[in-house]
N, CA, C and O atoms as a Tinker XYZ file with bonds, in Angstrom:
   476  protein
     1  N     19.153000   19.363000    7.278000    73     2
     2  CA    17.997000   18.472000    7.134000    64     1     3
     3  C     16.956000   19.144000    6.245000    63     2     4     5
     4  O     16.647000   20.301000    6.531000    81     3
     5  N     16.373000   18.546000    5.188000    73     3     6
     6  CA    15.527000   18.784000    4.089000    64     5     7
     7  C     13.943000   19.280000    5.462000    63     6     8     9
     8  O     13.750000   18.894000    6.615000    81     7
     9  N     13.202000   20.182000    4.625000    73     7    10
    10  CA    11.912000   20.096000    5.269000    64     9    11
    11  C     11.036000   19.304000    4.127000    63    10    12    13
    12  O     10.622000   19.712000    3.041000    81    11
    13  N     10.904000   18.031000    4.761000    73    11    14
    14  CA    10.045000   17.331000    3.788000    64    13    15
    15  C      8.520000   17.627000    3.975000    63    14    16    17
    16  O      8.045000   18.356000    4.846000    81    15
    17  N      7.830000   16.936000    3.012000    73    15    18
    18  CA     6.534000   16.987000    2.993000    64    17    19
    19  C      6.104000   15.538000    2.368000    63    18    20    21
    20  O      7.076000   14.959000    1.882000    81    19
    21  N      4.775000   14.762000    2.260000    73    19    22
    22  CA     5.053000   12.936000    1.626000    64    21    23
    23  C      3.748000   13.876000    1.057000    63    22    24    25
    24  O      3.070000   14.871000    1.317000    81    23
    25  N      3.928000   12.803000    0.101000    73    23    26
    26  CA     2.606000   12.207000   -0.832000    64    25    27
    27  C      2.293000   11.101000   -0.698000    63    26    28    29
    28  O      3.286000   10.513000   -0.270000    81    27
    29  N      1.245000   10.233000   -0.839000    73    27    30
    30  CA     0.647000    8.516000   -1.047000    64    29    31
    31  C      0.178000    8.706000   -2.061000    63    30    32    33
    32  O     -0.668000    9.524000   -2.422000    81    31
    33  N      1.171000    7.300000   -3.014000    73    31    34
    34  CA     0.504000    7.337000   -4.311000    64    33    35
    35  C      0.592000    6.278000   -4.897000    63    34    36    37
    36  O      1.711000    5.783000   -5.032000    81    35
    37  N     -0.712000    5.535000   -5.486000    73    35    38
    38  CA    -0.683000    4.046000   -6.040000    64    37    39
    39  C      0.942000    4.106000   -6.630000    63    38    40    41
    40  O      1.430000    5.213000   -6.855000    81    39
    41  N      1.808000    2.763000   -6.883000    73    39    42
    42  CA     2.559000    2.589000   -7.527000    64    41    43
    43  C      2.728000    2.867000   -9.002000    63    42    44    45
    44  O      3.716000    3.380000   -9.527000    81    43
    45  N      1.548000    2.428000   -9.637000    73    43    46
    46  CA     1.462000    2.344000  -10.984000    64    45    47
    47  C      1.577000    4.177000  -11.492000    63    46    48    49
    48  O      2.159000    4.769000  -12.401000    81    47
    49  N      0.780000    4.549000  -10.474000    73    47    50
    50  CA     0.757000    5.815000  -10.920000    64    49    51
    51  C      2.293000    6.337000  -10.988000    63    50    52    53
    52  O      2.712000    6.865000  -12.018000    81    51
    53  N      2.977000    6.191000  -10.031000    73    51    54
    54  CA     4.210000    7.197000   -9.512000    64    53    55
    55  C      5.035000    6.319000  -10.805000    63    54    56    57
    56  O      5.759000    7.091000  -11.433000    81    55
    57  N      5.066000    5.319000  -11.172000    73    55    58
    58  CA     5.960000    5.284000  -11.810000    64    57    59
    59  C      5.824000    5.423000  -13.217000    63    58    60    61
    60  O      6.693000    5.114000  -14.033000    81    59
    61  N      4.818000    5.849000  -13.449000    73    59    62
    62  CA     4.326000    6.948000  -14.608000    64    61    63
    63  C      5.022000    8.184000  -14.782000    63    62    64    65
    64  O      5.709000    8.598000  -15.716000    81    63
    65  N      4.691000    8.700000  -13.652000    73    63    66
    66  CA     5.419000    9.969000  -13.277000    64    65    67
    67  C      6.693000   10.040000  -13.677000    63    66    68    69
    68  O      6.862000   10.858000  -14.581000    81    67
    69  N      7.721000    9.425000  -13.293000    73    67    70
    70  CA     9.101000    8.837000  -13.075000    64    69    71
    71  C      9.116000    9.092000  -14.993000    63    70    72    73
    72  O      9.710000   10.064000  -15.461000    81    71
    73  N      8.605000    8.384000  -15.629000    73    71    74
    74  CA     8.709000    8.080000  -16.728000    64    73    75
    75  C      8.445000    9.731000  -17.821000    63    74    76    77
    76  O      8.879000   10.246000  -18.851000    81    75
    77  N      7.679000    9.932000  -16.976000    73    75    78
    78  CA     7.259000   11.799000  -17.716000    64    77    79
    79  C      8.018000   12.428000  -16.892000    63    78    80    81
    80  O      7.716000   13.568000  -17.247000    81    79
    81  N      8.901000   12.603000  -15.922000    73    79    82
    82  CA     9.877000   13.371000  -15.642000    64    81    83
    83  C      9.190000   14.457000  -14.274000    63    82    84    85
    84  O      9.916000   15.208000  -13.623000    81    83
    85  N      7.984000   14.353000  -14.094000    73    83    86
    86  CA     7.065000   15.207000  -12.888000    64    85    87
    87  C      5.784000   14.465000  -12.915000    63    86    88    89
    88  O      5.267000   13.914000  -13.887000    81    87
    89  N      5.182000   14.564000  -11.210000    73    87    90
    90  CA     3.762000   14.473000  -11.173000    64    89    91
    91  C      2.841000   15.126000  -11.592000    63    90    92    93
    92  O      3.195000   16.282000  -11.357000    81    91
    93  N      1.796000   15.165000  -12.106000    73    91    94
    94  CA     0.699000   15.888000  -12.165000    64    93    95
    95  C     -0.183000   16.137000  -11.506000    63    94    96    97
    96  O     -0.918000   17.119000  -11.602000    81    95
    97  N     -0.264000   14.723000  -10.248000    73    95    98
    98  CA    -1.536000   14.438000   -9.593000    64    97    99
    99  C     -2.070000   13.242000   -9.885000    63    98   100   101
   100  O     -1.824000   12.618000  -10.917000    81    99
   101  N     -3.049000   12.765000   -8.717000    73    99   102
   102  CA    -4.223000   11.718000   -8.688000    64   101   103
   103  C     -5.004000   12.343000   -9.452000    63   102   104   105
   104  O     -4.640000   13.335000  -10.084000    81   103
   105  N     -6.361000   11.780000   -9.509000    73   103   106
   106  CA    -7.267000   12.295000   -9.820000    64   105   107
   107  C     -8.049000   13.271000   -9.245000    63   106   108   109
   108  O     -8.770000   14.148000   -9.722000    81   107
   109  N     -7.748000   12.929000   -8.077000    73   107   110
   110  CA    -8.438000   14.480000   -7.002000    64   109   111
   111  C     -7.789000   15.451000   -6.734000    63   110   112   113
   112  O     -8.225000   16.486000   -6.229000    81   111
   113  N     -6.202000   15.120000   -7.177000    73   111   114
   114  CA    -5.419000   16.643000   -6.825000    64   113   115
   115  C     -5.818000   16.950000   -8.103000    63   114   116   117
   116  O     -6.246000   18.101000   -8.184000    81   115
   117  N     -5.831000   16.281000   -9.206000    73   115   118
   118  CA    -6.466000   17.079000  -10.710000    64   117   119
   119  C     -8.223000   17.913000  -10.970000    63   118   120   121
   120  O     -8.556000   18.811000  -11.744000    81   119
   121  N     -8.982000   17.169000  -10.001000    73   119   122
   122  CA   -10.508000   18.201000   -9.898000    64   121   123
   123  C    -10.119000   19.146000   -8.775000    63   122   124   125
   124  O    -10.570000   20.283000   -8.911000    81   123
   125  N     -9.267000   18.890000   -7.531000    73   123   126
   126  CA    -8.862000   20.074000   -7.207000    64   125   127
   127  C     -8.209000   21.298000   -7.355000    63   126   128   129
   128  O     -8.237000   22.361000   -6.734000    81   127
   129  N     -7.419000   20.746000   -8.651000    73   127   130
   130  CA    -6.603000   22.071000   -8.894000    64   129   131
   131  C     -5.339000   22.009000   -8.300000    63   130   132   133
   132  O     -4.635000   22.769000   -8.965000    81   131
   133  N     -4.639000   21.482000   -7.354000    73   131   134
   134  CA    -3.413000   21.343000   -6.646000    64   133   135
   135  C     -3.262000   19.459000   -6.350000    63   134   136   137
   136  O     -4.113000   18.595000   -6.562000    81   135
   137  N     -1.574000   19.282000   -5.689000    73   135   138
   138  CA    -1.193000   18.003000   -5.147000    64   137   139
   139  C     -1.599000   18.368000   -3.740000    63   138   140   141
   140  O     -1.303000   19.423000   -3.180000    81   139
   141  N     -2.301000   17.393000   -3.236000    73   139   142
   142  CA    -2.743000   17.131000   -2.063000    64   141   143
   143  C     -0.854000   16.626000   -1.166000    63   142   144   145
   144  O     -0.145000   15.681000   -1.513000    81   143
   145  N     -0.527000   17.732000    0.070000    73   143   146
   146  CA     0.177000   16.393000    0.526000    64   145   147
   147  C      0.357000   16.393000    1.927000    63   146   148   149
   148  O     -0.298000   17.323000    2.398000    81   147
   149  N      1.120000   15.588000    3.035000    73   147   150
   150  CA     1.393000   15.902000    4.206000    64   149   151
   151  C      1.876000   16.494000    4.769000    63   150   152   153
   152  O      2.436000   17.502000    4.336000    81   151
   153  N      1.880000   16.097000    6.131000    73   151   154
   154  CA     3.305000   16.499000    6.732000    64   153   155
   155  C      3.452000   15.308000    7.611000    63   154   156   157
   156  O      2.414000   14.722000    7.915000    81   155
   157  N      4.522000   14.888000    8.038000    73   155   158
   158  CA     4.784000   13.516000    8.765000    64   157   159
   159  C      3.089000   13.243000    9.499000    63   158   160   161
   160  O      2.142000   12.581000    9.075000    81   159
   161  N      3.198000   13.806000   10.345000    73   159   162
   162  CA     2.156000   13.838000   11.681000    64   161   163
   163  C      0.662000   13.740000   10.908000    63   162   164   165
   164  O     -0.380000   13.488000   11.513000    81   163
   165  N      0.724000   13.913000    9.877000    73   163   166
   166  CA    -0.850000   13.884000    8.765000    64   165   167
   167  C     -0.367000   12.667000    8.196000    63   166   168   169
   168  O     -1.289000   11.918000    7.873000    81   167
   169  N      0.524000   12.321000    8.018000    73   167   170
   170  CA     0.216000   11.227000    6.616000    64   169   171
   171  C     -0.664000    9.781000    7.376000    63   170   172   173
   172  O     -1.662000    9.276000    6.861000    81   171
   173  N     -0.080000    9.339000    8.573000    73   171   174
   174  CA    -1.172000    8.156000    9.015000    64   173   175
   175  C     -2.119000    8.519000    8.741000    63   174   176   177
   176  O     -2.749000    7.769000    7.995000    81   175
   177  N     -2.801000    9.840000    9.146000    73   175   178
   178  CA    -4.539000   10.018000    8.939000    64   177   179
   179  C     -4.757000    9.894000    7.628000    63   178   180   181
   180  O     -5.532000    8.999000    7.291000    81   179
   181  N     -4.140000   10.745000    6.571000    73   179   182
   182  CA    -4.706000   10.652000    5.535000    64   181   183
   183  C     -4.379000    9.048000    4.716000    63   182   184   185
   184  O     -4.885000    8.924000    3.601000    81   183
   185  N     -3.726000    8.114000    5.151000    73   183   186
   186  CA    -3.780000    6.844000    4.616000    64   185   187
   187  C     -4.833000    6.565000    5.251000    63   186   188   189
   188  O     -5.864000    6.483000    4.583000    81   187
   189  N     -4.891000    6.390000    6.367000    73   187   190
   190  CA    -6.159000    5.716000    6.953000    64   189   191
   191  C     -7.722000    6.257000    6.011000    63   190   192   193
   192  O     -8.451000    5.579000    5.286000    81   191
   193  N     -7.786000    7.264000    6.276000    73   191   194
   194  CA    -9.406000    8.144000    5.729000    64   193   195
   195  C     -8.811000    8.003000    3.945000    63   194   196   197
   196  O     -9.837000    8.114000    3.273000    81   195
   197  N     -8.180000    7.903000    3.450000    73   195   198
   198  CA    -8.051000    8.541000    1.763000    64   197   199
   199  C     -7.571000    7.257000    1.427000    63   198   200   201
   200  O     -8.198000    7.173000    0.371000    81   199
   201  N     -6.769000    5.869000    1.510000    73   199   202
   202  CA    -6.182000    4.965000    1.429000    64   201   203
   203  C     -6.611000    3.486000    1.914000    63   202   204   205
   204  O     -6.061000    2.546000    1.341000    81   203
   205  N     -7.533000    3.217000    2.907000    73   203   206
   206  CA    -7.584000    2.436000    3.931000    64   205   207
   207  C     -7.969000    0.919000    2.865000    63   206   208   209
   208  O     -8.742000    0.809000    1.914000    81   207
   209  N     -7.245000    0.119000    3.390000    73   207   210
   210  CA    -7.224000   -1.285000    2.473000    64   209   211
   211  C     -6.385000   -0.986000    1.116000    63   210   212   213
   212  O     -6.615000   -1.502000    0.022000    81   211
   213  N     -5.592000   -0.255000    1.346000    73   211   214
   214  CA    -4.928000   -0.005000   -0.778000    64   213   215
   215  C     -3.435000   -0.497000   -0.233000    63   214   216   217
   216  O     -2.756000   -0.047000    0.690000    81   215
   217  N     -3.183000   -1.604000   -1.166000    73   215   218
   218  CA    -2.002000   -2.072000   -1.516000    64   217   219
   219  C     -1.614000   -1.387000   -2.786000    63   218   220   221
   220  O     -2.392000   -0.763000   -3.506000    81   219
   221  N     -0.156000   -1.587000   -3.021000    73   219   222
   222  CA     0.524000   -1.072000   -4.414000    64   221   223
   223  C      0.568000    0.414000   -4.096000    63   222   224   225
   224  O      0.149000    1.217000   -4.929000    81   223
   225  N      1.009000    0.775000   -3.044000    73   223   226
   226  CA     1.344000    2.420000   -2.550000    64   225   227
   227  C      2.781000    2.021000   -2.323000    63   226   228   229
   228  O      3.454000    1.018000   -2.086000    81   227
   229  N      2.988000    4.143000   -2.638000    73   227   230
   230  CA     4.612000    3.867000   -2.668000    64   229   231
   231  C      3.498000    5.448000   -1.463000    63   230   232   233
   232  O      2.329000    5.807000   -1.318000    81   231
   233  N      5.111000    5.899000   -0.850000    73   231   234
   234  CA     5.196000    7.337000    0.220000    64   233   235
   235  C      6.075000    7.917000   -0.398000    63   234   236   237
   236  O      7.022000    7.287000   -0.867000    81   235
   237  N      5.974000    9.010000   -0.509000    73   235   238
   238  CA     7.023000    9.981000   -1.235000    64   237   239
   239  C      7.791000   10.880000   -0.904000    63   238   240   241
   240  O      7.249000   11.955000   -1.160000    81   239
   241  N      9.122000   11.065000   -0.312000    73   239   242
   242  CA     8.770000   12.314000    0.499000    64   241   243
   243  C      9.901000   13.190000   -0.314000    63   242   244   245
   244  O     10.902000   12.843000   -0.940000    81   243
   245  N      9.291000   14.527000   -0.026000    73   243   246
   246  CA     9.779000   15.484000   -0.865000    64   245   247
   247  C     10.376000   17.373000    0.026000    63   246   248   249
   248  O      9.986000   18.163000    0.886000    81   247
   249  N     11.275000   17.228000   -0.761000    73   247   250
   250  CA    11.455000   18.706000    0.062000    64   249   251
   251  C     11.001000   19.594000   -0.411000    63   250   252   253
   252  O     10.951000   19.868000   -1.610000    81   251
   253  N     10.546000   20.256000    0.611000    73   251   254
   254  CA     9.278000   21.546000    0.623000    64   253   255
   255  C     10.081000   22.971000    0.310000    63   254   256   257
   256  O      9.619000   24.099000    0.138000    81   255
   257  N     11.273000   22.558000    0.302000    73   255   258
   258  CA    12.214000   23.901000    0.652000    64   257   259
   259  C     12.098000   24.272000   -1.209000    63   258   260   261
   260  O     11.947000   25.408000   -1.658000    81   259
   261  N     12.187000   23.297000   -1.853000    73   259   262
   262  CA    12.984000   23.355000   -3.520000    64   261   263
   263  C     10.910000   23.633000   -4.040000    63   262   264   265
   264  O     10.804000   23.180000   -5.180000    81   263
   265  N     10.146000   23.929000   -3.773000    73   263   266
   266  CA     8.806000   24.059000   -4.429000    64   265   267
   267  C      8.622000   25.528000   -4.676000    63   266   268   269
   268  O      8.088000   26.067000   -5.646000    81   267
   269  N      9.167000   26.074000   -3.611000    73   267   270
   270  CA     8.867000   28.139000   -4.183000    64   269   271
   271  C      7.662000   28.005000   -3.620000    63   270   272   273
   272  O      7.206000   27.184000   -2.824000    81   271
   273  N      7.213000   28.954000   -4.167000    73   271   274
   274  CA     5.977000   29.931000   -4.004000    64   273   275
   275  C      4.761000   28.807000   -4.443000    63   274   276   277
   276  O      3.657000   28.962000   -3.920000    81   275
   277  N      4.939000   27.810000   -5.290000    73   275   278
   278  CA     3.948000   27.398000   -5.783000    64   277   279
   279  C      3.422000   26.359000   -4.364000    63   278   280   281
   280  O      2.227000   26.065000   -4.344000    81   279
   281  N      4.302000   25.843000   -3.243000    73   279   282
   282  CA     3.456000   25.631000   -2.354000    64   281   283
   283  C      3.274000   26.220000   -1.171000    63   282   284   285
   284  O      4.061000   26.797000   -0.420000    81   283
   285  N      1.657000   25.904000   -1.077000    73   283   286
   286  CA     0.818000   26.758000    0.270000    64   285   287
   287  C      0.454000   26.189000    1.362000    63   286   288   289
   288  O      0.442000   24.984000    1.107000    81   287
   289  N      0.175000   26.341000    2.347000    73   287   290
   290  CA    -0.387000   25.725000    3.194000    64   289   291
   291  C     -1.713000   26.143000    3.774000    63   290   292   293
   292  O     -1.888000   27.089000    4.541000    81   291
   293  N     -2.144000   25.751000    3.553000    73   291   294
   294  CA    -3.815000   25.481000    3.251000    64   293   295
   295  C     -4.752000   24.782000    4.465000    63   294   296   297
   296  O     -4.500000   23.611000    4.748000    81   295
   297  N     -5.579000   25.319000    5.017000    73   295   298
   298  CA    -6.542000   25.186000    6.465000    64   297   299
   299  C     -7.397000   23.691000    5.311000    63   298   300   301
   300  O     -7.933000   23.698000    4.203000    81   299
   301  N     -7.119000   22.640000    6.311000    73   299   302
   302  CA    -8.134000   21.666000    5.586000    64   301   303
   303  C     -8.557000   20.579000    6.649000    63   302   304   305
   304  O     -8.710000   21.118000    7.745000    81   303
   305  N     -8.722000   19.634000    6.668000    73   303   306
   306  CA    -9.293000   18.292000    7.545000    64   305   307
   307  C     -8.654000   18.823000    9.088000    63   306   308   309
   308  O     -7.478000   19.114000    9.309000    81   307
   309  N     -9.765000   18.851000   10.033000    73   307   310
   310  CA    -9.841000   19.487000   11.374000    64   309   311
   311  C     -9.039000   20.878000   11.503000    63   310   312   313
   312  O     -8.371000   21.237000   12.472000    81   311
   313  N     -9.241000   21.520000   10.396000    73   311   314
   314  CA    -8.714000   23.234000   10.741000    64   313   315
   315  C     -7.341000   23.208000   11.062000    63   314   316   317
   316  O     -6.912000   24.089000   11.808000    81   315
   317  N     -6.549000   22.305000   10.604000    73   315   318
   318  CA    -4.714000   21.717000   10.376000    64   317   319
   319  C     -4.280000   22.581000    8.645000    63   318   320   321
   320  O     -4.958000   22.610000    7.618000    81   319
   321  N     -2.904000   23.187000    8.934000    73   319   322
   322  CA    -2.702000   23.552000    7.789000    64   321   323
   323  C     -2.131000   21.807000    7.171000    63   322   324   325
   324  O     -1.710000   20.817000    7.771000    81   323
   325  N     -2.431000   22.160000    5.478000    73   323   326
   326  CA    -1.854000   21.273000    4.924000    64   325   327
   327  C     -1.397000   21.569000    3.668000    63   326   328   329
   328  O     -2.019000   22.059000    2.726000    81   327
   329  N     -0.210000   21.214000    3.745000    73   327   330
   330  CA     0.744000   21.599000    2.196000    64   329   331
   331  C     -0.088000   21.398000    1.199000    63   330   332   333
   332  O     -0.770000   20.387000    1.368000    81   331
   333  N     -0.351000   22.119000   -0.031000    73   331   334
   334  CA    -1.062000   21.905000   -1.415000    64   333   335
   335  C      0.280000   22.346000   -2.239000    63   334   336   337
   336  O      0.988000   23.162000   -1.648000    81   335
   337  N      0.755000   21.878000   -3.629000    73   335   338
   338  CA     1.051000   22.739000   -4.613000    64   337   339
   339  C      0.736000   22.704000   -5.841000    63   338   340   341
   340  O      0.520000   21.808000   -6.657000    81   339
   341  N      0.742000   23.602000   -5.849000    73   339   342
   342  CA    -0.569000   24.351000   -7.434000    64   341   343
   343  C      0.559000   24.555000   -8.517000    63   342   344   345
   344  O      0.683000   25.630000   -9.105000    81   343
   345  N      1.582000   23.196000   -8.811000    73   343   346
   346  CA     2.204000   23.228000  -10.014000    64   345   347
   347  C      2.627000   21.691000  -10.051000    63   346   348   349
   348  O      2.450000   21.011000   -9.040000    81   347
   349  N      3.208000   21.108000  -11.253000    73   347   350
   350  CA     3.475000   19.594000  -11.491000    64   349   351
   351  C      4.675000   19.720000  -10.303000    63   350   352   353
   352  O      5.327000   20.710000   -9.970000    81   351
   353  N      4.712000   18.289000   -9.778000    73   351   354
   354  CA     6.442000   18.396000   -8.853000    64   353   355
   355  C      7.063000   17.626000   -9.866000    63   354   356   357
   356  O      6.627000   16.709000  -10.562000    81   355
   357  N      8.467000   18.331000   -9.797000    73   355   358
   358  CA     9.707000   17.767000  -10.583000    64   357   359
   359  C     10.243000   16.719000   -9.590000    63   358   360   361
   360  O     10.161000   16.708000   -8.362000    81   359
   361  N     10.899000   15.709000  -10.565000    73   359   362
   362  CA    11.426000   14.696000   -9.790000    64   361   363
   363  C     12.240000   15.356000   -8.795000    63   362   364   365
   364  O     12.012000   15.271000   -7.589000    81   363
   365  N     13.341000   16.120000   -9.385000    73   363   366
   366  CA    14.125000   16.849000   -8.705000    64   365   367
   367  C     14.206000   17.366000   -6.881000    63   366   368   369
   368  O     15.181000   17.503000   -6.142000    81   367
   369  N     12.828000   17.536000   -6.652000    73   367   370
   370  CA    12.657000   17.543000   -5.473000    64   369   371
   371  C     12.119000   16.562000   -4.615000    63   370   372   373
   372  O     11.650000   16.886000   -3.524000    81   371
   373  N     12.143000   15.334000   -5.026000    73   371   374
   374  CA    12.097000   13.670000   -4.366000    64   373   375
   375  C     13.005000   13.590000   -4.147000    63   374   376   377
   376  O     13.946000   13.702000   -4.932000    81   375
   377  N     13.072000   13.288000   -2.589000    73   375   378
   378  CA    14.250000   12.740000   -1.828000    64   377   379
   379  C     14.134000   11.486000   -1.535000    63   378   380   381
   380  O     15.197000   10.885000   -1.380000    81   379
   381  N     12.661000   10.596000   -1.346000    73   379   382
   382  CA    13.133000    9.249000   -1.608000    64   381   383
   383  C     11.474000    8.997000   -1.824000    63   382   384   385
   384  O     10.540000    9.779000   -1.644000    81   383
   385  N     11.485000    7.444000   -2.331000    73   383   386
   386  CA    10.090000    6.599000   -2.455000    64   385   387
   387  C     10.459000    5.212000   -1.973000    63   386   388   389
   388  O     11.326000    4.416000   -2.335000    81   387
   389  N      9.548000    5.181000   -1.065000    73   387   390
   390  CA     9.613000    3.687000   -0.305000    64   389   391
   391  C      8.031000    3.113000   -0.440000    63   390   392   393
   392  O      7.002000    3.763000   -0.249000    81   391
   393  N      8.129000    1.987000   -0.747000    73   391   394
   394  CA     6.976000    1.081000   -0.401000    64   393   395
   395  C      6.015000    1.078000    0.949000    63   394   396   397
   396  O      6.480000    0.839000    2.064000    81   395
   397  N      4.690000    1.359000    0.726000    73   395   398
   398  CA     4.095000    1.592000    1.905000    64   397   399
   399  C      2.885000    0.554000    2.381000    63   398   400   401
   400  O      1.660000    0.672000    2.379000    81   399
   401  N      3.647000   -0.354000    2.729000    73   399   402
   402  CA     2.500000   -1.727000    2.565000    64   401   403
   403  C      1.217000   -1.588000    3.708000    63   402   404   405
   404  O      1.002000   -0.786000    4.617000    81   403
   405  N      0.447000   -2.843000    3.162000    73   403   406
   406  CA    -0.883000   -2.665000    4.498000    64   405   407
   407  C     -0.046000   -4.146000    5.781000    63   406   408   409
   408  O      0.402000   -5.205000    5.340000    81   407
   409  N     -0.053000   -3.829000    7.055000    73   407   410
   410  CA    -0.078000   -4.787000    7.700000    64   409   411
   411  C     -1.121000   -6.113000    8.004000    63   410   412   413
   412  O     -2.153000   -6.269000    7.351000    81   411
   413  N     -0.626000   -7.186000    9.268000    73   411   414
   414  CA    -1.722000   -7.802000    9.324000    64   413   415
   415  C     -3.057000   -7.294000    9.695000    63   414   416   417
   416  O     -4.094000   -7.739000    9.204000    81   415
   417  N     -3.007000   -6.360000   10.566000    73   415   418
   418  CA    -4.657000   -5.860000   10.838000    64   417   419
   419  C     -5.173000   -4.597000    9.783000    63   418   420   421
   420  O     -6.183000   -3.951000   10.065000    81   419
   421  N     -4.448000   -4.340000    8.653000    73   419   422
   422  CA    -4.905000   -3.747000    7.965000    64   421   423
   423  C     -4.534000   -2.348000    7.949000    63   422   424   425
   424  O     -5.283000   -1.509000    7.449000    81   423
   425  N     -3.481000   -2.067000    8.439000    73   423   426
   426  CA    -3.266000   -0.434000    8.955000    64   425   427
   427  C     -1.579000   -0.800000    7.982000    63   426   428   429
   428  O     -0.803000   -1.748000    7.860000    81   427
   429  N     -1.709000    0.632000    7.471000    73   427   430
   430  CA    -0.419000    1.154000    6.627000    64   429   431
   431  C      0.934000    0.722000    7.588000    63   430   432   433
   432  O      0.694000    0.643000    8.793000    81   431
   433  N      2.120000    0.480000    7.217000    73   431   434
   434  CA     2.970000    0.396000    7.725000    64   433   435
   435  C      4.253000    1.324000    7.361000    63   434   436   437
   436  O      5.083000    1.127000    6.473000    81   435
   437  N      4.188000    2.292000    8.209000    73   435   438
   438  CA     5.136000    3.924000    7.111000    64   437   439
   439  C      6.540000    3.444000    7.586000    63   438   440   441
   440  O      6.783000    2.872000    8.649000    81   439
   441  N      7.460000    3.797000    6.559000    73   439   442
   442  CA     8.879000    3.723000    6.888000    64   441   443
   443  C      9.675000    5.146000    7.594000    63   442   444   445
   444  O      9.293000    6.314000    7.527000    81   443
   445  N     10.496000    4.775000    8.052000    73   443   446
   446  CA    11.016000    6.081000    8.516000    64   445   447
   447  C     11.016000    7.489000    8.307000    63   446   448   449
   448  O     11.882000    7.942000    7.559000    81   447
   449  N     10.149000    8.303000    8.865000    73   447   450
   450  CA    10.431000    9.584000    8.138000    64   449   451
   451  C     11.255000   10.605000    8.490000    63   450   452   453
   452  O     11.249000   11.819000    8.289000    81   451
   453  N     11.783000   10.042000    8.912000    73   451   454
   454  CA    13.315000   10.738000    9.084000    64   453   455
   455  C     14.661000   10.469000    8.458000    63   454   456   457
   456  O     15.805000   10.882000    8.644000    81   455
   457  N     14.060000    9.589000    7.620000    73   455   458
   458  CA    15.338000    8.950000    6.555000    64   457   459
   459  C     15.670000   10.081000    5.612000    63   458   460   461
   460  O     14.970000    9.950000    4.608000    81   459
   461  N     16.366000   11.021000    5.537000    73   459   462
   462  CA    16.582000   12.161000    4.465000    64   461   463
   463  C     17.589000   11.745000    3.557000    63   462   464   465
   464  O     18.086000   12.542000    2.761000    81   463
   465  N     18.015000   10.231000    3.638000    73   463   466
   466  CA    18.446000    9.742000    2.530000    64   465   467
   467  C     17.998000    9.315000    0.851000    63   466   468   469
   468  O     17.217000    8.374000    0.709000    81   467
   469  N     18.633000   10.195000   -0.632000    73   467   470
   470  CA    17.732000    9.849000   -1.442000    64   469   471
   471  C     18.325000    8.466000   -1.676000    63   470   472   473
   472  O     19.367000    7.985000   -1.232000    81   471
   473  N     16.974000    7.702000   -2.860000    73   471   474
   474  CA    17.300000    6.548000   -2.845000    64   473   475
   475  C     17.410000    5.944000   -4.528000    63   474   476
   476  O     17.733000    4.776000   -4.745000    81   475
């Protein structure tokens, strides 16, 4: 089993990415300096607080194992480590992207994250 890690990322953006061959980042992993990303048990929060009302999101999830050294885990929102990496991600280490829609009351609806199937 992969040790994944997700990203949330407008659609338009990721499939930019796709098209240049690696991410670079949002705009805030770019004034930060690193990709902001989860871990299962973080990603509801950070859709909710970083996302809340955004349609046209894809979830990304990626294995943490294939990043090296370039990712850290990093003390951030309530003193929780959280994965950063401080280099572009290659497609190469996407194991899948699924659509991450808003429901009827407005709350993200995440797909399985235990699916370690790529897609």
């Amino acid at each position: 089993m992969n040790h994944l890690i997700y990203k949330i990322c407008p659609i338009a953006l990721w499939n930019e990415a796709e098209k240049q061959g690696e991410f670079t980042g949002a705009a805030i992993d770019i004034e930060d300096g690193y990709i902001h990303f989860s871990t299962a048990e973080q990603s509801v929060e950070t859709a909710a607080k970083h996302f809340a009302g955004q349609t046209d999101l894809y979830l990304i999830a990626v294995d943490a194992d294939q990043l090296g050294d370039d990712l850290k885990y990093e003390i951030s929102r309530g003193n929780a480590l959280f994965p950063h990496l401080y280099a572009p991600l290659k497609m190469d280490a996407v194991i899948w992207v699924k659509p991450l829609p808003l429901a009827d009351d407005g709350q993200h609806v995440f797909p399985d994250f235990n699916d370690g199937q790529k897609t």
